[in-house]
C-alpha positions as CSV (number, residue, x, y, z in Angstrom):
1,X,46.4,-35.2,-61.6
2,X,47.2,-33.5,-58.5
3,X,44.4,-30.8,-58.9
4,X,42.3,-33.9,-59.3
5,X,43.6,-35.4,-56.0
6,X,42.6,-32.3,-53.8
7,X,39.2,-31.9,-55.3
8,X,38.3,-35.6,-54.6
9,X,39.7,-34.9,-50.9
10,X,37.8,-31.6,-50.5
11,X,35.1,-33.6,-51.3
12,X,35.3,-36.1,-49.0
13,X,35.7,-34.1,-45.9
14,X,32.4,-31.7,-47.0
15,X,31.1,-35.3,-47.3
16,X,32.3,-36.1,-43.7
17,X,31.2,-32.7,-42.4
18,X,27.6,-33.3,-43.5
19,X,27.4,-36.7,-41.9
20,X,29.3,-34.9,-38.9
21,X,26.3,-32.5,-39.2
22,X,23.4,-35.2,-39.4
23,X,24.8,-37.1,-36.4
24,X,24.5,-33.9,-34.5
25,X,21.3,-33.1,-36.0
26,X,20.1,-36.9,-34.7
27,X,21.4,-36.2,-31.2
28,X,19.9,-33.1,-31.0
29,X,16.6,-34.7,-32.2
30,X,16.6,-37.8,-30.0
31,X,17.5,-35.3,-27.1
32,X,14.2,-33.4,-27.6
33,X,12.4,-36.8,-27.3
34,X,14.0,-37.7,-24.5
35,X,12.9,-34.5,-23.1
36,X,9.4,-34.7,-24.1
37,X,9.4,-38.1,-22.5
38,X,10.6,-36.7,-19.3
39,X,8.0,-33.8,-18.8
40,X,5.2,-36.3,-19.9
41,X,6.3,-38.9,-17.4
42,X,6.5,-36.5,-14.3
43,X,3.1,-35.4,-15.2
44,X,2.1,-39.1,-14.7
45,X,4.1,-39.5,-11.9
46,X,2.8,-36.3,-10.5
47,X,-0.9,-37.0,-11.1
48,X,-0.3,-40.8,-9.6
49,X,1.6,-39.4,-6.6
50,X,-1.3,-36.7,-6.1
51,X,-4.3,-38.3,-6.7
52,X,-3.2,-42.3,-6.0
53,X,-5.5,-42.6,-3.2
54,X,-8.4,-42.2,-5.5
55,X,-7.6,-43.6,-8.5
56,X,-8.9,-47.1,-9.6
57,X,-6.5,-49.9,-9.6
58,X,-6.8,-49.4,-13.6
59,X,-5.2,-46.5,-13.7
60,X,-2.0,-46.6,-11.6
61,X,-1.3,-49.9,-13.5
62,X,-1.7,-48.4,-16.7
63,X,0.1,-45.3,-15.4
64,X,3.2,-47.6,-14.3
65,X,2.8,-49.8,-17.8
66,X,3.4,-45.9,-19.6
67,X,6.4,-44.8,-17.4
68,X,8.0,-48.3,-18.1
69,X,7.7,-47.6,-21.7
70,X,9.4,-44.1,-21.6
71,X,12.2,-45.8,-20.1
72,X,12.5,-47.8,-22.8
73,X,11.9,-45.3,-25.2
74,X,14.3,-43.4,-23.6
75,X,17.2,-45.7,-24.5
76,X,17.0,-45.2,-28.5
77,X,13.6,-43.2,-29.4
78,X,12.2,-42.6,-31.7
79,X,9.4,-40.2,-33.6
80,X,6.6,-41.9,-33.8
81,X,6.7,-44.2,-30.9
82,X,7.3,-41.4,-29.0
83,X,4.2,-39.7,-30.5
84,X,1.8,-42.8,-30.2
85,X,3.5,-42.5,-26.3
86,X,2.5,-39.1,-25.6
87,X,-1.1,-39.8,-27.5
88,X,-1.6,-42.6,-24.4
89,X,-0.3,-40.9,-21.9
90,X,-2.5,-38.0,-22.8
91,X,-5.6,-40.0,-23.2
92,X,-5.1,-41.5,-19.8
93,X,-5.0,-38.0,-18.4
94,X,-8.3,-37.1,-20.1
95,X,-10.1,-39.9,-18.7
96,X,-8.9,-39.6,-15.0
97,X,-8.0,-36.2,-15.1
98,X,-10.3,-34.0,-17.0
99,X,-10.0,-30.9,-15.4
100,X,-6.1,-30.7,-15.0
101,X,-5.7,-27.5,-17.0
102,X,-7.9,-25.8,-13.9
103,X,-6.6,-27.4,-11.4
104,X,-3.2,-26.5,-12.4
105,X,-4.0,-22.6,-12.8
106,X,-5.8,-23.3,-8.5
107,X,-2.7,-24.5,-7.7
108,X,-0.5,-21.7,-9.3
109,X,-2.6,-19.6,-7.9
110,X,-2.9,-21.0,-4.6
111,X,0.9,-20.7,-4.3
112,X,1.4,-17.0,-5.4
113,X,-1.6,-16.3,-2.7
114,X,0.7,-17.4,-0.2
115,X,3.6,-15.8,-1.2
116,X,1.4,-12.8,-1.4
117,X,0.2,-13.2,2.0
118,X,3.7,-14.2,3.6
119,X,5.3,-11.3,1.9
120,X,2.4,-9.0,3.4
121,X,2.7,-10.9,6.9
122,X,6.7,-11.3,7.1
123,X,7.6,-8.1,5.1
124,X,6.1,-5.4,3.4
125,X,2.2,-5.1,4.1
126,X,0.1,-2.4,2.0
127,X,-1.7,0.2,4.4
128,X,-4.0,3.4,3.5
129,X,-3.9,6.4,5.5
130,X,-7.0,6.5,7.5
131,X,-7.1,10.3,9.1
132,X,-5.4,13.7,8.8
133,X,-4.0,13.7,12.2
134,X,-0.5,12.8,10.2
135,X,-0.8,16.2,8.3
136,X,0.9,17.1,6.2
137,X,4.1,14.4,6.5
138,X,1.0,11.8,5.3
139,X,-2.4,12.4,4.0
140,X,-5.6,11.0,4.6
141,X,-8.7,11.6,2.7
142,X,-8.1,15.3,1.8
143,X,-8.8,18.4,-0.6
144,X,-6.6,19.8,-2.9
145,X,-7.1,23.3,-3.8
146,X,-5.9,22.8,-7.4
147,X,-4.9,26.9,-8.7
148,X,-3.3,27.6,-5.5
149,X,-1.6,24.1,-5.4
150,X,-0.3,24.8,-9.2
151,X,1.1,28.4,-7.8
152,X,3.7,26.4,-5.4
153,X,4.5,23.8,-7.3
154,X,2.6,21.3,-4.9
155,X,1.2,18.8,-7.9
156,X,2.5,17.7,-10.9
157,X,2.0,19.8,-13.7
158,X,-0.2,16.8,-15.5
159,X,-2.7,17.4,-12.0
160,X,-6.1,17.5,-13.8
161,X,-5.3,17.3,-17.3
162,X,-5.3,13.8,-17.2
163,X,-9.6,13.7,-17.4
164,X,-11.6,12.1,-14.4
165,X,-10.1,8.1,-15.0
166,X,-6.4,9.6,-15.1
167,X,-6.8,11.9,-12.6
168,X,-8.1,9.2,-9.9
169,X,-5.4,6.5,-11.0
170,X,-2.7,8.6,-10.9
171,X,-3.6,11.1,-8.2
172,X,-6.3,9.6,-6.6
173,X,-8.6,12.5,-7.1
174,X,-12.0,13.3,-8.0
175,X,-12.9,16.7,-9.0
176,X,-14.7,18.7,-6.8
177,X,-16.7,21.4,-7.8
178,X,-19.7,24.0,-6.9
179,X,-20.3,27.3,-9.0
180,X,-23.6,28.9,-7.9
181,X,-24.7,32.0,-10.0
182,X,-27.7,32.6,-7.5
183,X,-26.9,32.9,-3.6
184,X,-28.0,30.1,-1.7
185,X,-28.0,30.0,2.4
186,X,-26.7,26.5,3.5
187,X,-29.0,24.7,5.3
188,X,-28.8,22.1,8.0
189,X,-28.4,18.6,5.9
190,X,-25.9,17.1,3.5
191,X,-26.5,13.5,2.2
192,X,-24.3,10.6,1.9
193,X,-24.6,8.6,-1.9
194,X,-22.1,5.9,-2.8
195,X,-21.4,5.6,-5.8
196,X,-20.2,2.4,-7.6
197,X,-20.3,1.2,-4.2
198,X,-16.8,2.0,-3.1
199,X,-16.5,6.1,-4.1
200,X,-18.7,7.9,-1.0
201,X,-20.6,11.3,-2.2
202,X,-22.3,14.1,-0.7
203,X,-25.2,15.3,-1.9
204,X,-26.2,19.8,-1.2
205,X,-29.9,20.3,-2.0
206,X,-30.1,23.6,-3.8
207,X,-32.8,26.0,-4.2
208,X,-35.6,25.1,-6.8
209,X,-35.5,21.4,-6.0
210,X,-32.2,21.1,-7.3
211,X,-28.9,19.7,-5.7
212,X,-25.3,19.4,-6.1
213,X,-23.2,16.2,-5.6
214,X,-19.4,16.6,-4.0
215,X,-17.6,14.2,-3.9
216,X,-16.8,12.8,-0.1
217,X,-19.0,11.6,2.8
218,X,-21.1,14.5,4.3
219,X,-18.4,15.1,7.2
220,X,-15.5,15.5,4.9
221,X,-17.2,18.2,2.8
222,X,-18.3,20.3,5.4
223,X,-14.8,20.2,6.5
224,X,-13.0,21.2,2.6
225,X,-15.9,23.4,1.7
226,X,-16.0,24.8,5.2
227,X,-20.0,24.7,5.3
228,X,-21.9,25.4,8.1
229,X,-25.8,26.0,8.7
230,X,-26.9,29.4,7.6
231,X,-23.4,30.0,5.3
232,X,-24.3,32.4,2.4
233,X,-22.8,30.6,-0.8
234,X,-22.4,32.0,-4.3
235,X,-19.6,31.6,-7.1
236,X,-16.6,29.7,-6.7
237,X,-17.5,27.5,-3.5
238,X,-15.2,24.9,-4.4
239,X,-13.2,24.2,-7.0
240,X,-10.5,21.8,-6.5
241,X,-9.9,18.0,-5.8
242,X,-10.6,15.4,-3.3
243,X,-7.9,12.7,-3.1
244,X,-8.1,9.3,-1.3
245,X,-4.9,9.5,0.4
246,X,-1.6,8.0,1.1
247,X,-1.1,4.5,0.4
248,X,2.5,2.8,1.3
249,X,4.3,-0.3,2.3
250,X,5.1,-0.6,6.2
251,X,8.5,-2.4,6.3
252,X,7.4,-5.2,9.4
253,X,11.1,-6.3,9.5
254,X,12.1,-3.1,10.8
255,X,11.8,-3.1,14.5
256,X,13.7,-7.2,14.5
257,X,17.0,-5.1,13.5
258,X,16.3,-1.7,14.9
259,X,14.3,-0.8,18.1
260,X,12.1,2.3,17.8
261,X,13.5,5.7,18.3
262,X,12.0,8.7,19.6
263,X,11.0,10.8,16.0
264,X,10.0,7.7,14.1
265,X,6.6,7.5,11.9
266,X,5.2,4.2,13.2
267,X,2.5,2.0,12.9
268,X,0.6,0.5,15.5
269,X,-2.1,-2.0,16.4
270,X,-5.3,-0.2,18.0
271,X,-6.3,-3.6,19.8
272,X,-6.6,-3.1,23.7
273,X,-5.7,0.4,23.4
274,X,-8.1,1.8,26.0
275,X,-8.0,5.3,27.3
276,X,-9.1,6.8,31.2
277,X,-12.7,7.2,30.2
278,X,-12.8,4.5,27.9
279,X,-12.2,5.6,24.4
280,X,-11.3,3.5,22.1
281,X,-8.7,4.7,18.7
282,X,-10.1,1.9,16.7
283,X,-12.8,3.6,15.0
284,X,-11.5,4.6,11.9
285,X,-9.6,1.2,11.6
286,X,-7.6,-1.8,13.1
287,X,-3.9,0.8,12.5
288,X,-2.9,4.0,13.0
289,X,0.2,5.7,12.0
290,X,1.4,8.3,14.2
291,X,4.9,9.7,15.4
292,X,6.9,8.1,18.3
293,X,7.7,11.9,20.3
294,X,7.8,9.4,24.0
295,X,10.2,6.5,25.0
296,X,10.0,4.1,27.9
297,X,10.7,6.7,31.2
298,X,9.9,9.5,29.4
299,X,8.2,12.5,31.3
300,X,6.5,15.1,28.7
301,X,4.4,18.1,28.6
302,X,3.4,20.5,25.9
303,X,4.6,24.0,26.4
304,X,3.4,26.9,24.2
305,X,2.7,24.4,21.3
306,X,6.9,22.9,22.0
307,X,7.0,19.2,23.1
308,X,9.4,19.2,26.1
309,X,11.0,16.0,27.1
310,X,12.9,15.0,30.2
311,X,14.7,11.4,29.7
312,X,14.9,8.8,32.3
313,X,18.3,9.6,32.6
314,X,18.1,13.8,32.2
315,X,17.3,15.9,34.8
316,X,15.7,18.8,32.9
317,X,13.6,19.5,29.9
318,X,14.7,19.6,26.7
319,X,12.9,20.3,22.8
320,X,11.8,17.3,21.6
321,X,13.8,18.2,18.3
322,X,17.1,18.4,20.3
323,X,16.8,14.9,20.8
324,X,14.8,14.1,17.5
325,X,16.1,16.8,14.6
326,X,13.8,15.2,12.0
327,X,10.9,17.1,14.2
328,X,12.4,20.2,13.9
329,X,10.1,21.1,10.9
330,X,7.1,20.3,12.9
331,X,8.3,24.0,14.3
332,X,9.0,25.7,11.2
333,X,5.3,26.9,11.0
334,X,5.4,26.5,7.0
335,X,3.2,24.0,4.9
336,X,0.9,23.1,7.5
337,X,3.1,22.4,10.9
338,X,1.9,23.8,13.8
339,X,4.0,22.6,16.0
340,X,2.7,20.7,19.0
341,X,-0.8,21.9,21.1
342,X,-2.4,20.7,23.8
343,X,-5.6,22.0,23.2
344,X,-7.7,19.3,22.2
345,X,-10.9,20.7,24.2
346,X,-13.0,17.8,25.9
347,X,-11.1,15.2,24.3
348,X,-7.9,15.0,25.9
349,X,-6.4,13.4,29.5
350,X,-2.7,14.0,28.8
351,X,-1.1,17.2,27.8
352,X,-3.9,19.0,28.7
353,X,-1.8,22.7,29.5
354,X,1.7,23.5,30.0
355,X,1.9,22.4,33.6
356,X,0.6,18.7,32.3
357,X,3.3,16.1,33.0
358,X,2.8,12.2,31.5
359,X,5.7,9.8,32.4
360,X,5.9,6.8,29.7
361,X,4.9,3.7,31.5
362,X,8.0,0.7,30.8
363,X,7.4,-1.1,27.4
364,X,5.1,1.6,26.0
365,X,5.4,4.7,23.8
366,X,3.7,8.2,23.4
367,X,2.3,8.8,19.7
368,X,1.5,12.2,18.4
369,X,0.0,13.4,15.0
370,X,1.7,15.4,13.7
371,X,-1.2,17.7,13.1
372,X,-1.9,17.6,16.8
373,X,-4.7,20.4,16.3
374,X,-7.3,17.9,15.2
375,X,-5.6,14.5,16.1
376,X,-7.0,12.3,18.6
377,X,-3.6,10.3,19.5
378,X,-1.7,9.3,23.1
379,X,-3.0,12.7,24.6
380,X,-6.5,10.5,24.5
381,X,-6.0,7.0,24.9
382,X,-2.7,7.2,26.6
383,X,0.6,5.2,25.8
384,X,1.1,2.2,22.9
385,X,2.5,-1.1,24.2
386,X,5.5,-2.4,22.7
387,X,3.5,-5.2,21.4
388,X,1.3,-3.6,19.0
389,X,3.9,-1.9,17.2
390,X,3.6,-3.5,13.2
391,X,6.6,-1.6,11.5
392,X,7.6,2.0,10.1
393,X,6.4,3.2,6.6
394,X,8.7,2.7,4.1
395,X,7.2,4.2,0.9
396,X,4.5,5.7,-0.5
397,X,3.5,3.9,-3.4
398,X,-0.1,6.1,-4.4
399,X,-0.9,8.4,-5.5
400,X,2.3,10.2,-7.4
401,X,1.9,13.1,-5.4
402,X,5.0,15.3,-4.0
403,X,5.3,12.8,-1.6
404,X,5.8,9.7,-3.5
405,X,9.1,7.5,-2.7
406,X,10.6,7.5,1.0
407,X,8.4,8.9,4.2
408,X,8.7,11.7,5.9
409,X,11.8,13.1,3.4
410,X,10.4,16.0,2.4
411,X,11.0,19.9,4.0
412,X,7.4,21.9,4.2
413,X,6.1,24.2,1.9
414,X,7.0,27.2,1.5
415,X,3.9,28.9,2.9
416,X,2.9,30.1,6.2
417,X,0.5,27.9,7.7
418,X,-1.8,30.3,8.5
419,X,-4.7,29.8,11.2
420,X,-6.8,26.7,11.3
421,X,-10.0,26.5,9.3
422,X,-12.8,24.2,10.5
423,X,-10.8,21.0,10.8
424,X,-7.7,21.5,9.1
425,X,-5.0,24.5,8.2
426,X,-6.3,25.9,4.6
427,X,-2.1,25.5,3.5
428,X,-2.9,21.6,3.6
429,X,-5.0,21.9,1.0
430,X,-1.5,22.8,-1.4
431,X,-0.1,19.4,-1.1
């Protein structure tokens, strides 16, 4: 009997459990309804609230007769009212609203423009590399000689295996290449052709009406493959890579927590940057990147390729790397550093020889590339105002070069830099 007993009661607490379970299970359902009732009616709400001004008279009634009725629903609904609810609500939306999916995905969009834009305003905005004159801390548009790069470790060891597509989104290169089995003397003109309307080419007419195509504008390949009129060519002219450049993020909140120091890769404004005989720095773009090497008071001049500064509060000359050290490599004449020169022939007002003295006017600073051989930069135009500084580089984020991640971190190469070719120092072409 009392075996009997304890089944019967085992069986009326699984009994109890299930209808335990099935209350919970109606909970859980009429919370989903009251959930779908909830999004639905801020839709409404939403679309009244937006578009109310505009809507017939119709419409907002009807809209306030639906939201009425989800509160009722609300208090004990149920399937298929809620259903025949949602069917209303939706049909409503069709007829006065029959774009909303679109105009939804303008307004997301909208809103992540402006983020976008206030993030690139406020924070971190994107910049390219315009020139060389940065060489080789930062890289414009340059060539990469790709055997003798691969013999010092300079690119990655995927550097042109990667085919043409790879090669350009990873390294943003395009292979450039001239074999000649005849000899051919250069002549006086190389053609510009864009191609796909944003990748610039040069085209070399060849003997026997036929041409090459490198890639670059006409300036840039004379430079890399070091042609001039009346240059015999044959064999290997080139065979290497031309990248794009540095791209990275300037951090604009920089200078609100740290005023610039003397050493720091900066970015600028060119606006109303106007030098003696009016030139202008502006041509190759709105911003320039160049190193700070002159504070407010400073006196400088250029002695046998050393930047010597005297401070408003020194009085004698010192190294600019005494008072900078992270210039100090711009001395170690490896990689591509040269130190800094003064001759920029015809070009140049400041700096001009080693007797040249330029004090830094208040609230301005003296910018030098660091390839100062071929950089047109404050020895030019003269002094930057504090207002046109934008921010300092923070990192490069393309192409994934040896210089990916943080700016100006890395030591030079380990090769002599050699003498200077055309335009440039052949032991840039390594990086």
């Amino acid at each position: 009997m009392w075996q009997f007993c304890a089944t019967l009661k085992t069986i009326i607490e699984l009994l109890k459990g299930m209808e335990r379970m099935l209350d919970l299970m109606e909970m859980w359902k009429r919370h989903r309804l009251r959930k779908a009732l909830k999004k639905q009616s801020a839709v409404l709400k939403n679309f009244r609230h937006v578009d109310e001004d505009i809507l017939p008279a119709a419409a907002c009634s009807r809209i306030g007769e639906l939201l009425a009725q989800a509160e009722t629903l609300a208090a004990a609904p149920e399937a298929s009212a809620v259903q025949e609810w949602e069917e209303s609500a939706a049909a409503l939306l069709k007829e006065y609203n029959p774009h909303s999916t679109i105009r939804e995905i303008l307004d997301v969009l909208a809103v992540a423009l402006m983020v976008a834009f206030g993030i690139r305003a406020l924070f971190f905005q994107p910049f390219k590399i315009p020139t060389s004159s940065m060489q080789p801390t930062l890289y414009g548009i340059h060539y990469i000689d790709h055997r003798a790069a691969e013999q010092v470790n300079g690119v990655s060891k995927l550097f042109g295996k990667l085919g043409s597509v790879g090669n350009y989104l990873a390294f943003s290169a395009r292979r450039a290449e001239l074999k000649l089995d005849k000899p051919l003397i250069m002549g006086n003109e190389l053609f510009p052709r864009s191609s796909f309307l944003i990748f610039d080419s040069t085209i070399l007419p060849l003997s026997g009406n036929q041409q090459a195509v490198l890639p670059g504008r006409p300036e840039k390949v004379a430079d890399y493959a070091e042609l001039y009129p009346g240059k015999r060519l044959f064999g290997n002219v080139v065979d290497g890579y031309l990248s794009d450049g540095d791209h990275l993020f300037v951090n604009r909140l920089s200078l609100h927590w740290r005023e610039p120091q003397r050493g720091d890769v900066m970015v600028f404004a060119t606006e109303n940057i106007i030098g003696p005989g009016g030139e202008k720095p502006s041509d190759s773009g709105d911003y320039y990147i160049k190193r700070l090497v002159g504070m407010p008071h400073d006196t400088l001049k250029i002695v046998d390729n050393v930047l010597m500064v005297k401070t408003k509060d020194s009085g004698c000359f010192v190294p600019i790397y005494e008072l900078a050290p992270q210039t100090a490599k711009l001395y170690s004449k490896k990689g591509g550093y040269q130190g800094h020169s003064n001759l920029l022939p015809g070009v140049s007002h400041f700096l001009r020889s080693n007797d040249d003295e330029y004090t830094v006017p208040a609230d301005h600073y003296f910018m030098l590339g660091d390839n100062t051989r071929f950089s047109a930069d404050s020895r030019v135009w003269g002094s930057v105002p504090r207002r046109n500084l934008i921010g300092r580089p923070a990192i490069i984020f393309w192409p994934f070069s040896r210089r990916w991640g943080t700016v100006d971190r890395l030591e030079p190469l380990d090769v002599p830099t050699g003498q200077a070719g055309i335009r440039t120092f052949p032991s840039m072409n390594l990086q």
